[in-house]
Structures are given as structure tokens and as C-alpha cells.
C-alpha positions as CSV (number, residue, x, y, z in Angstrom):
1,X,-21.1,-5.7,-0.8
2,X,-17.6,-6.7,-1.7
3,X,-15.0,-7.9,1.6
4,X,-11.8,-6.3,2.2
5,X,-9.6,-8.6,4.4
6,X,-7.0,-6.8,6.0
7,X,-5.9,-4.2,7.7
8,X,-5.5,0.0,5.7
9,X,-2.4,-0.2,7.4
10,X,-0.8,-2.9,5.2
11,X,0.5,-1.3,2.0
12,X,-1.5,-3.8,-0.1
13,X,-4.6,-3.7,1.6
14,X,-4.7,0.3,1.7
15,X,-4.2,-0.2,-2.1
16,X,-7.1,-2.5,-2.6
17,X,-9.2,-0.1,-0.2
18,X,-8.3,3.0,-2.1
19,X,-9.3,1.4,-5.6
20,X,-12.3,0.4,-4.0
21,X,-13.4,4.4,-2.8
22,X,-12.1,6.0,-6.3
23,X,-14.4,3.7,-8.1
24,X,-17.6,4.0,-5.5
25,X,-17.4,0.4,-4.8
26,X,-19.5,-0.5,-1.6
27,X,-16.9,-2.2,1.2
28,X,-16.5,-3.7,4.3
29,X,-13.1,-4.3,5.9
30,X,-12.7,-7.1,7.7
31,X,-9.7,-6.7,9.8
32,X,-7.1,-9.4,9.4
33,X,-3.6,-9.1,11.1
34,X,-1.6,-12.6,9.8
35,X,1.4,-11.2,12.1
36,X,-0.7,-11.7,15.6
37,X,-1.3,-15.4,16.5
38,X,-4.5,-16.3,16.2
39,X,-6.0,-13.2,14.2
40,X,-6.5,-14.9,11.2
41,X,-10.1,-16.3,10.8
42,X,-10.1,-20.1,10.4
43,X,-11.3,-20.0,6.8
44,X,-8.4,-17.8,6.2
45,X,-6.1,-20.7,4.4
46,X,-9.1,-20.3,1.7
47,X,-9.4,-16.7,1.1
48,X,-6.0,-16.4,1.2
49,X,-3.6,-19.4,-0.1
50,X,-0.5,-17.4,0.4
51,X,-1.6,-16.4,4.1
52,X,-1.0,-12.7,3.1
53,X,-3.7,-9.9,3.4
54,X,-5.4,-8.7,1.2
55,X,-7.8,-11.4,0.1
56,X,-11.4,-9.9,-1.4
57,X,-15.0,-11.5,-1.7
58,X,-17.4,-10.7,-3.6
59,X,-20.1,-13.2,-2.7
60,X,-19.3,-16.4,-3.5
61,X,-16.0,-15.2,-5.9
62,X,-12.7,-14.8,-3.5
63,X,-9.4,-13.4,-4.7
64,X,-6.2,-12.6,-3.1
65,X,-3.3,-10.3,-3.9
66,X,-3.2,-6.4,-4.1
67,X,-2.7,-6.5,-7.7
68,X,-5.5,-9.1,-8.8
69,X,-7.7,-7.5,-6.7
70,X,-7.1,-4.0,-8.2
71,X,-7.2,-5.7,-11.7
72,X,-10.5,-7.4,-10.7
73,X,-12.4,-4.2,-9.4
74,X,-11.2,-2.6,-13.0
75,X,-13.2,-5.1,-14.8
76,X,-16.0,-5.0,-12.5
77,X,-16.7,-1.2,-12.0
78,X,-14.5,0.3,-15.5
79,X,-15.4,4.0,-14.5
80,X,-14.0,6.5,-13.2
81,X,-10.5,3.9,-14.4
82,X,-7.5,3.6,-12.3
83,X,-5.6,2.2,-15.1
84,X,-4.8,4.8,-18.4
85,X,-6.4,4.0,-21.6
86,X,-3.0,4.4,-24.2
87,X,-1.1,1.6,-24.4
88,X,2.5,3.2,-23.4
89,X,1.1,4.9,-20.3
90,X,-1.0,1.2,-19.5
91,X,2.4,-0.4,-19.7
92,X,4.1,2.8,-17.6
93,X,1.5,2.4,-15.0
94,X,1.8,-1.3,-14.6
95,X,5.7,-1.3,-14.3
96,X,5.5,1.5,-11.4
97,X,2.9,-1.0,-9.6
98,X,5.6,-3.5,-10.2
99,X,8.0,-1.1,-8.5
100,X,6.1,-0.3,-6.0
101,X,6.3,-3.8,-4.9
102,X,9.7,-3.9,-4.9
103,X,9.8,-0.6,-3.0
104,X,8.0,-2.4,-0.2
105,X,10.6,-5.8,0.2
106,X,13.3,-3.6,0.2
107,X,12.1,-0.9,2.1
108,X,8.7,-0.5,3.5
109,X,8.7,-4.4,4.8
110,X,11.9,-4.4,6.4
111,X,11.6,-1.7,8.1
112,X,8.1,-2.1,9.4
113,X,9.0,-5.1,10.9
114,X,11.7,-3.7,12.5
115,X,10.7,-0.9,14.3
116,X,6.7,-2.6,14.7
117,X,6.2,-6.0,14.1
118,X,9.0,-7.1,16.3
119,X,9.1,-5.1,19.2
120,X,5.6,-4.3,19.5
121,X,4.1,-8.0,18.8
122,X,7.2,-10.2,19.2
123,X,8.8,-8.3,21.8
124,X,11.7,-8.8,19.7
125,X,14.4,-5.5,20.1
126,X,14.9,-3.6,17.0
127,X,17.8,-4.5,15.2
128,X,19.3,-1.0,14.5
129,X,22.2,-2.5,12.1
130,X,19.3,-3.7,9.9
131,X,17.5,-0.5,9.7
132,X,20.6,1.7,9.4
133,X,21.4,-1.1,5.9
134,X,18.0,-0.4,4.7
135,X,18.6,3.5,5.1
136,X,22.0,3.5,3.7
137,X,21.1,1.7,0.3
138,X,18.0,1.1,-0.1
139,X,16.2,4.3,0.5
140,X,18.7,6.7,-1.5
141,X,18.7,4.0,-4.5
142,X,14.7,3.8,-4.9
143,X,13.4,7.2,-3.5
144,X,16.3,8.6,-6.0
145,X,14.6,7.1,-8.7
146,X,10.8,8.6,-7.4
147,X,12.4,11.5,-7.1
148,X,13.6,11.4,-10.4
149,X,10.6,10.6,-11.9
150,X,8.2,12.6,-9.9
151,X,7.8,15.7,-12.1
152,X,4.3,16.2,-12.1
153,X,0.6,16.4,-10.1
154,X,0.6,12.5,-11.0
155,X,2.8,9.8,-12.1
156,X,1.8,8.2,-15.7
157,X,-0.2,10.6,-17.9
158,X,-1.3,13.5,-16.6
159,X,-3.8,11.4,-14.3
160,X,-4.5,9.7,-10.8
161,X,-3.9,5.6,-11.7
162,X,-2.7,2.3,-10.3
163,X,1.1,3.9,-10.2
164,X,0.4,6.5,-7.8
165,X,-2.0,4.3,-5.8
166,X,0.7,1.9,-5.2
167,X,3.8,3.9,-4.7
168,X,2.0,6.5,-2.2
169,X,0.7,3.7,-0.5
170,X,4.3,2.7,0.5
171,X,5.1,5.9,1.5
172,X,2.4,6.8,3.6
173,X,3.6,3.3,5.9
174,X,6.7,5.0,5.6
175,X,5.7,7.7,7.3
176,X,3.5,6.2,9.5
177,X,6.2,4.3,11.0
178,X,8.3,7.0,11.9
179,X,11.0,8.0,9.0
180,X,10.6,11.4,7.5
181,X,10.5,11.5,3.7
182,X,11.9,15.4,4.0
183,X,14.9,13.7,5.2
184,X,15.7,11.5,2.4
185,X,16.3,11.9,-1.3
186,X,12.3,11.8,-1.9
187,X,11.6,15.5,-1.2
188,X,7.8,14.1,-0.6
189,X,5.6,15.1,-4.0
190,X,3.9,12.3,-4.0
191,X,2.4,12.7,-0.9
192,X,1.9,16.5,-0.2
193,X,0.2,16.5,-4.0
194,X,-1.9,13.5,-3.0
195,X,-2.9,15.7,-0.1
196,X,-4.9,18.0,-2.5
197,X,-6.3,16.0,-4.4
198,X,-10.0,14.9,-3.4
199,X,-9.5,11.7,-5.4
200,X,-6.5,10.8,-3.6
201,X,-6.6,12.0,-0.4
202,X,-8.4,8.4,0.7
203,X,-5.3,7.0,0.8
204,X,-3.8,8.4,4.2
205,X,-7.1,8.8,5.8
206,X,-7.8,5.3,6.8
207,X,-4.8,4.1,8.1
208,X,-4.7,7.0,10.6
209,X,-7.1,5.1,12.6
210,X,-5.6,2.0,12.3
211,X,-1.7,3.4,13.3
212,X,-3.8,5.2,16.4
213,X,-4.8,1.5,17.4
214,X,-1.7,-0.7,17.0
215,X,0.4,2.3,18.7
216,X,-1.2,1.6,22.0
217,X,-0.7,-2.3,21.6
């Protein structure tokens, strides 16, 4: 039984969970909220040297990071694969993870903080300036560019992989946290197509139940 720490509301960890259910890995979340004092467990520093979630264990074998984990549940389950087999759409698929990542410190993390993190945990106001900065550039500059891209039922190949694992993951936060994607330059394909497919359709469900939680904090 591999351990998920974390919680499917983090982009990472949803991305680590997802990989997990397309590939019919047994799983148990353990959840792990490094934002609320004391949530950590105390062996945390271990499984997790950066302090960020996710971290996985299989046994005695601990890894953190959204990508090495995703990387390591390739190796250790190959089939059904989340990563395409022809070397251009490999390297495709790799650089849209890569985006995705940069789609959450510009967008996804910024925000969530603002309108969450800090008034909900922190009891920090909302800084409106910084969320109207995020909306203003940010957003139009890197949904513009999934917008661009998003031409078909997936992103790389004809086929559900690592790309739109990682860039739907951000966007369902997105969501979650209040921002429409109908009102921005992403017209939302990713995530109504994710919607209908079976294979996909694991990566909203879990975090519903997690967003139900932390909106009664």
C-alpha cells in the first residue's frame, strides 16, 4: 500500500493522487496541511526535506515532489502509461508538466493564498491589489497560451498523459477557489473534456471533499 501525504486539494498532491487511480495503484492519503501550525506529523522533516506536500511511501522507500513521485509510479506500475511512448510527444509532455509548474507560482499559488490561506488560516485580509496583478498579467499571458494550445480531447498525442494531469490539476484549484475560467482567456477545454472522460474525471472528484471541509474552517 503506497502513502500519499497531502491533501487532493494541493495541485501537487491531486497530481500524485490522480497518477496513482489511472494506474490502479492501491493508496492511502494521509492528510498533511504544512500551512496550519502543527499539522505536519513530526517525522515530516524526513518524508519531506523541502517541508512541501506531496511526499510518498512505499514501505520503507520515501520520495517527495509531484514530479518524482509521478516519475516513480511510471517505473513501478508502466501500464496503462501516463507518459507517451515517441520521443517528441515524451519531451512535449514533460515541458507542459514543466509549465504547469510555472502556471501554479504565478497563478494558482498566489492566488490561493490570497483569497484562503490568509484569510481563512492567518486571518490575514485579502490583499485585493495582489490578486487584481495576478488577474491582469498573469492569467491572460498563460491561459492565452492553453488556450492556444488546447485544440484537442487531450494535450500531447492524441492521449490522456502527465501534461493534462498537471495543467487540469491547476485549474480545477482555480476553480475551486472561486475564479471562473469562462471569464478569462481559457474558454475551459481542459476541464469540461476532462469531465467526460472516465479516465480523467478522478481529477476533480477528490478535492470536492476536501474544498467542502476547509470552506467551513
Amino acid at each position: 500500500m503506497l502513502n500519499i501525504y497531502g491533501v487532493p486539494i494541493s495541485v501537487h498532491t491531486r497530481k500524485a493522487i490522480v497518477v496513482a487511480i489511472a494506474k490502479n495503484l492501491p493508496h492511502e492519503v494521509i492528510p498533511v496541511v504544512p500551512v496550519v501550525p502543527g499539522n505536519p506529523p513530526p517525522n515530516w522533516q524526513q518524508l519531506s526535506p523541502t517541508g512541501k506536500i506531496p511526499a510518498l511511501a512505499d514501505r520503507d522507500f520515501v520520495v517527495s515532489d509531484s514530479a518524482a513521485i509521478c516519475a516513480y509510479l511510471e517505473r513501478l506500475q508502466p501500464e496503462p502509461s501516463v507518459y507517451p511512448k515517441a520521443p517528441q510527444a515524451y519531451a512535449q509532455a514533460l515541458s507542459l508538466e514543466q509549465y504547469a509548474g510555472s502556471l501554479f507560482r504565478e497563478v494558482v499559488h498566489p492566488l490561493f493564498h490570497e483569497v484562503f490561506v490568509h484569510p481563512k488560516i492567518h486571518n490575514i485580509p485579502t490583499d485585493q491589489d495582489k490578486v487584481n496583478a495576478v488577474l491582469s498579467k498573469a492569467v491572460p499571458e498563460m491561459f492565452g497560451y492553453l488556450d492556444g494550445i488546447a485544440k484537442q480531447d487531450y494535450l500531447v498525442a492524441s492521449s490522456f498523459s502527465i501534461a493534462d494531469i498537471s495543467i487540469v490539476s491547476n485549474l480545477v484549484t482555480y476553480q475551486y477557489i472561486g475564479f471562473d475560467l469562462e471569464l478569462t482567456l481559457f474558454h475551459g477545454h481542459l476541464i469540461v473534456k476532462s469531465r467526460r472522460s472516465p479516465r480523467c474525471r478522478n481529477i476533480t472528484y477528490p478535492s470536492r471533499r476536501i474544498q467542502r471541509n476547509f470552506a467551513n474552517r
